[in-house]
N, C-alpha and C positions, 0 to 999 in steps of 0.2 A: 871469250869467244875465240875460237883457231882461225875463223877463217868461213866462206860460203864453200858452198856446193850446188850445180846445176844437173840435176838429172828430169831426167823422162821418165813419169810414173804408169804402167802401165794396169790398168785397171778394167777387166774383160772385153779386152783389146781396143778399149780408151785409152789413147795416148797423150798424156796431159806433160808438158812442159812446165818442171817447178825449181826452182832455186830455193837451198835451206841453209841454216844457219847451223852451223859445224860449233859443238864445245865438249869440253874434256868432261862434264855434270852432268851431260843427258843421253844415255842412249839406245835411245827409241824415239822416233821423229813424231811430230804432233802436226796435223793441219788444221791450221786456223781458220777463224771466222772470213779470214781474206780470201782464202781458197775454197772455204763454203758457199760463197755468196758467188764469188765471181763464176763459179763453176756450176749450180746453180743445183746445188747438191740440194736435197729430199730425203731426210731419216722418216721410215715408214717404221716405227717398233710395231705396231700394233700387228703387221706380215712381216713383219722380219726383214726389210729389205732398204736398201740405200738407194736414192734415185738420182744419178750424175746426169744433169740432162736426159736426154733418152736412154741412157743406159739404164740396165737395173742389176744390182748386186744383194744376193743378200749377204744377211747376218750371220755369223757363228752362233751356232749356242753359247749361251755361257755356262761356266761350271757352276755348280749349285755350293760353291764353296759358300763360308757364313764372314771370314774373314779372309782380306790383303794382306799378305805381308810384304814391306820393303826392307832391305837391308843396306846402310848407307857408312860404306866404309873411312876412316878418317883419314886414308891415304891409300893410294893408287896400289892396289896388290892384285896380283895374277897369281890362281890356281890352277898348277897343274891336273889335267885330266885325269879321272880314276884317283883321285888324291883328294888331302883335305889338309886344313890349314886354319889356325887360329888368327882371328882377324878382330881390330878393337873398332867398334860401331856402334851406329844405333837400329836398332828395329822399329821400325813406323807398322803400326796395329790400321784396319781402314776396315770397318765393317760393310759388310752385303747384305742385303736381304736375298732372302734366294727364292 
């Protein structure tokens, strides 16, 4: 772990106060079950919508893809834009129903 981080999430001009946990392994933030419950959050799939308290958000669609793909490199590399570059990894397969 690097280190925390304190931001203000703003979520259709819900302003929610959250601190997250900063690492070199994950980059894309997750809200957990702490921040579901205390925020008093409502997933509606069946309309499509998220319910933060009185707010209401909805959902993106999602792509009718049938597979995830992750690619998890074995060390820190940056590809230049418009470029490509041989990288040793693994590919993680995650099936969807669509």
């Amino acid at each position: 772990m690097l280190g925390r981080t304190n931001v203000k999430l703003e979520i259709e001009g819900l302003v929610i106060p959250k601190s997250f946990l900063v690492s070199e392994h994950i980059d894309e933030f997750l809200l957990g079950l702490d921040f579901l419950r205390s925020n008093n959050v409502d997933w509606k799939f069946a309309s499509g919508q998220i319910h933060i308290g009185e707010v209401v958000v909805p959902l993106l669609p999602r792509p009718q893809w049938t597979q995830v793909r992750r690619v998890y490199a074995d060390r820190r590399v940056t590809v230049p834009a418009s470029s490509e570059s041989v990288v040793i990894g693994e590919v993680w397969f995650f099936g969807l129903r669509g």
